[in-house]
N, C-alpha and C positions, 0 to 999 in steps of 0.2 A: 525555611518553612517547616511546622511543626509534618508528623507522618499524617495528620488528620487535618487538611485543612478548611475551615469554615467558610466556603466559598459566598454562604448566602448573605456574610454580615456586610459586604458592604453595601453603599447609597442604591437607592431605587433607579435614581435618575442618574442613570449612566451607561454610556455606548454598549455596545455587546460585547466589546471586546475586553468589559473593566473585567471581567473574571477570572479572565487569562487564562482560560482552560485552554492545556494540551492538546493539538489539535492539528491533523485529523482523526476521526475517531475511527475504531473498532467497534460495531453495533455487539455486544454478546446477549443472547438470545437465552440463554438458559438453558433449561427444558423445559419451559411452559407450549402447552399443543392449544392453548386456548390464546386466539390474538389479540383480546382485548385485554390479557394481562400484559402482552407487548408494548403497550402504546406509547411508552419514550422512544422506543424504538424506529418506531412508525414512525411519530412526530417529528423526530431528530432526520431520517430519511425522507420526509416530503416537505421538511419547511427549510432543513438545513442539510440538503444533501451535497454541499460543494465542502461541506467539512467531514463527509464517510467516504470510509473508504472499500468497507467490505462489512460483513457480519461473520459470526460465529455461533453456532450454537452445540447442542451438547446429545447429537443424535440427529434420528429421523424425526422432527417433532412435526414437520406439515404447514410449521408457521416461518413466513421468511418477507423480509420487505424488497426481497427484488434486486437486493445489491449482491454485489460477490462473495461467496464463500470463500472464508480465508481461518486460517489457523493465526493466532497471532504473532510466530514465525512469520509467516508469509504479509501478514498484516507488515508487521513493522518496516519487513524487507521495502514496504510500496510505500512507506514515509508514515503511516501511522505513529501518532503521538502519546495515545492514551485508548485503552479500551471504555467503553460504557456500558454500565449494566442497564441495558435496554428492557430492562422487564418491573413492571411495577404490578405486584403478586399482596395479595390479602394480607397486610399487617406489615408490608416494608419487610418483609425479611430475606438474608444470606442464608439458603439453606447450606449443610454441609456439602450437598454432593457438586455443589457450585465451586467448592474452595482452591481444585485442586487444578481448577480451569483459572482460576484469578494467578494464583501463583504462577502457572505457566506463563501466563500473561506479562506478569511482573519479570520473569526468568529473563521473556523477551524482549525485554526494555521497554513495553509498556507503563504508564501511569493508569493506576484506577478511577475512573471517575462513578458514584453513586448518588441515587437520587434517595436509596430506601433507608429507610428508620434505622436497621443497625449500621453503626456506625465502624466503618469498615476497619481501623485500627486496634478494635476491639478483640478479635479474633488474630490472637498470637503468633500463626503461622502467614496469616498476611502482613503484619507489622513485620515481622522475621524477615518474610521475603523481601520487603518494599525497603529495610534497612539496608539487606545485603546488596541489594542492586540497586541502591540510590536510585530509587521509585516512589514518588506519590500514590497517598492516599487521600483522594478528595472526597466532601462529602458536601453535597451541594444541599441537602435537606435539614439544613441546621438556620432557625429564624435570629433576626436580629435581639441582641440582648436588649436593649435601651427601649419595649414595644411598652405601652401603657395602656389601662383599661381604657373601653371604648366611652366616649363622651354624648356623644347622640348630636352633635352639633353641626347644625348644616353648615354645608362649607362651599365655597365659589369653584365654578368650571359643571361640567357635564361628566355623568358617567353611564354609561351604560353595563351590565353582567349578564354574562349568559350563564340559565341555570339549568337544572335535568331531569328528565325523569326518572334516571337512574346512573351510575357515572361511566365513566368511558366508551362515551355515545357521539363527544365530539364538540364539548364545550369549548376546551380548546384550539380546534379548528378554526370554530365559529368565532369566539372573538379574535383568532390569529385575522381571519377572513376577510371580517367587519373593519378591524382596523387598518390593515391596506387598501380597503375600499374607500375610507372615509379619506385616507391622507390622497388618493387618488382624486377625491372631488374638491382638493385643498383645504379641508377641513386641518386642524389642529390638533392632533392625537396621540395618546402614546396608549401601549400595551401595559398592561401591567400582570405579571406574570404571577400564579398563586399556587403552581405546582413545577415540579423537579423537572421535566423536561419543556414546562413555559421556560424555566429560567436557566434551561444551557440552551434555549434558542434565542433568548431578550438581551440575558448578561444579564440581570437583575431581577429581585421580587420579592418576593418571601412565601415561605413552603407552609400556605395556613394551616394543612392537617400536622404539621411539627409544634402546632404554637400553645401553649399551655390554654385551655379552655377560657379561664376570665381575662383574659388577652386577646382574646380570637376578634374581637370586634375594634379593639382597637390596634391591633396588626391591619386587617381594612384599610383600618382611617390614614394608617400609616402609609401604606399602597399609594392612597390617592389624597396627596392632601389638598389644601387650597392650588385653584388654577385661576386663570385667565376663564373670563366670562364666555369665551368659546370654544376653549378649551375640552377634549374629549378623553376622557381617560376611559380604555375598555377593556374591563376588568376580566380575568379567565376565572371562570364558576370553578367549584369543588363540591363532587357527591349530588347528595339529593334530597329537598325537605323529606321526602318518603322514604329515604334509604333507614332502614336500624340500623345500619352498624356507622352511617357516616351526616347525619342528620343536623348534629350538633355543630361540624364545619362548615357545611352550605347555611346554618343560620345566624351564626356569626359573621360570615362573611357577607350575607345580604342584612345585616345589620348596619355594620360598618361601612359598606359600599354604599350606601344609601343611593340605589341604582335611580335616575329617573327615568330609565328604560331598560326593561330586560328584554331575553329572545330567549324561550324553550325549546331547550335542544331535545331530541328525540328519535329514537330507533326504530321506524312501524313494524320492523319484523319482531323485537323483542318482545314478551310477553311476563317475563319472570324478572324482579331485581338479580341482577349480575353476583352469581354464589351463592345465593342466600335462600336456601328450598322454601316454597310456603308465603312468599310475597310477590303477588301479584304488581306488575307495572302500574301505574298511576296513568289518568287519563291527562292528553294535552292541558284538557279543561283543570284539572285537579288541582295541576302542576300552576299555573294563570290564576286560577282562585286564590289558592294558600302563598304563591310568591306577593300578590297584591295583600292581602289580608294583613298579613305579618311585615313585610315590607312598609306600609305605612307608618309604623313606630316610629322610623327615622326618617322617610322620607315622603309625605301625605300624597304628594302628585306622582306617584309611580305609576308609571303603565306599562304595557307588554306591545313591543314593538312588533313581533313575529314570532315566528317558529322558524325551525334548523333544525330541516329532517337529513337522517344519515342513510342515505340511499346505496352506498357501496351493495356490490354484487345484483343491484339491480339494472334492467337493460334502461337508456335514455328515453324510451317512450315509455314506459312503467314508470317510470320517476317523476314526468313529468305528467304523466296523468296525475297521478296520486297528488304530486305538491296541488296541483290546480283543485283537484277536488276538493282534499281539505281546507286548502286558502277559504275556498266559497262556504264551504260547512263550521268553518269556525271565524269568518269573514277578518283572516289577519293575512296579512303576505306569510306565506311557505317556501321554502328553496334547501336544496342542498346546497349550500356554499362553496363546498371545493368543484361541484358542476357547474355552479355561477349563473350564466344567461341570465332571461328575462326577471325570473322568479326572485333571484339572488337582487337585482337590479330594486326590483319591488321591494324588499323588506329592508334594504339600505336607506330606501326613500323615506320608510314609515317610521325608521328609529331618527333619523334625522329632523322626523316633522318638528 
């Protein structure tokens, strides 16, 4: 295997274990002090935590998902296979002061595993080290070569996307959520994963912010193709029609997805787009308007199944007041999904009508 290996090129439809990532991991944290640039991290820690084994990070930073603190010394001593750069940070990048933590990594017979844009064998002194200690360098954010423009043509099976009103709010929760729930009422479904840490939790997908713009919709199509007439494909959203800097990936991708049900995910404590000074949050309503509006191009019978609020750090009577009230003020089912109960029960029912 080359020092860069292109984890994301093979088949969609395939077990989780077709990627063959080294495994279990090392979460490394970074130095990011903000957790929602964490969120492979997280994600990797509450959907696949029988494959971590500790985390790492690069100080006092305040953000931590609860596992052990290990050095990757001590990682590797407890069977670690490969560390993971658990941080997905504004533009996919390896900053330097990160480098010197990989190599250690590498020193200690870890494998690299990343999800972000630079491409890890790029940087000389990690190829260096991943040579001298016969150590991978994987890059799971690298899209299928063979993807073709999008066609607009409807296609057999069901799909559902959760989209946002801003990103790292919990889309991928949400369809993680939705689609255990659906296989639980023996519906027929699969996940289809469209970010770096969907697809070290699926074993497949494609990384759509990687995918060259006039492709972006027909990577989608490629996602989900023809199914079985009951068939549920439930697609993980990227970004947000209102985001500036990631607008263009959520609209290819509900291009392409041609959802016949969405769920808008949303953070009621947020107020500001995620980084970006000077843009205000979009309203539930907004986010329901402009997904249906635009959504229609490829798929005329679109509707919005619910919402997926992200209620973390709130008490379970806060949370559930709030789902109930807004359900009745925007008259759709509301829930936090990883809190599940009644609410979660309700908008499972309403995307399945």
């Amino acid at each position: 295997m080359s020092s860069s290996a292109i984890i994301a090129e093979r088949p969609v439809r395939q077990p989780a274990d077709d990627l063959s990532l080294p495994q279990p991991y090392l979460l490394f944290l970074g130095d990011v002090t903000e957790p929602s640039f964490a969120k492979t991290a997280f994600g990797l820690a509450d959907w696949a935590a029988d494959k971590c084994v500790g985390e790492f990070a690069l100080g006092e930073t305040g953000v931590s998902t609860g596992l052990p603190e290990m050095s990757p010394a001590e990682a590797a001593a407890a069977g670690a296979k490969a560390m993971v750069i658990g941080v997905a940070n504004p533009g996919g990048v390896i900053p330097e002061a990160w480098r010197a933590a990989l190599v250690d990594a590498l020193e200690a017979g870890l494998d690299i595993v990343s999800g972000l844009h630079n491409r890890l064998a790029s940087f000389p002194e990690l190829a260096e080290a991943a040579r001298r200690n016969d150590r991978r360098l994987i890059d799971v954010r690298v899209p299928p070569p063979d993807i073709t423009v999008g066609n607009g043509r409807k296609r057999s099976g069901k799909r559902l996307l959760t989209v946002g009103t801003d990103c790292a709010l919990g889309k991928k929760y949400t369809a993680l959520a939705l689609h255990r729930a659906f296989v639980a009422r023996g519906e027929e479904a699969d996940f289809r994963a469209t970010g770096q840490t969907g697809i070290m939790i699926a074993g497949g997908g494609i990384p759509m912010d990687a995918v060259i713009s006039d492709f972006e919709a027909g990577a989608a199509e490629k996602l989900s193709p023809d199914a079985a007439p009951g068939h549920w494909d439930v697609i993980e959203g990227q970004g947000s029609l209102f985001n500036p800097a990631y607008a263009a990936v959520s609209l290819g991708l509900l291009h392409g997805s041609q959802p016949d049900v969405f769920v808008v995910c949303h953070d009621p404590r947020r107020t500001m787009i995620l980084g970006l000074e000077g843009f205000a949050l979009p309203s539930v309503e907004d986010v329901i308007d402009l997904t249906i509006r635009l959504g229609r191009l490829t798929n005329p019978a679109i509707r919005c199944g619910g919402v997926s609020f992200n209620t973390s750090g709130m008490s379970a009577e806060d949370a559930g007041a709030l789902c109930a009230a807004e359900s009745e003020r925007l008259g759709l089912p509301v829930a936090d999904p990883v809190r599940g109960e009644a609410n979660f029960d309700r908008l499972v029912d309403n995307c399945l009508l």
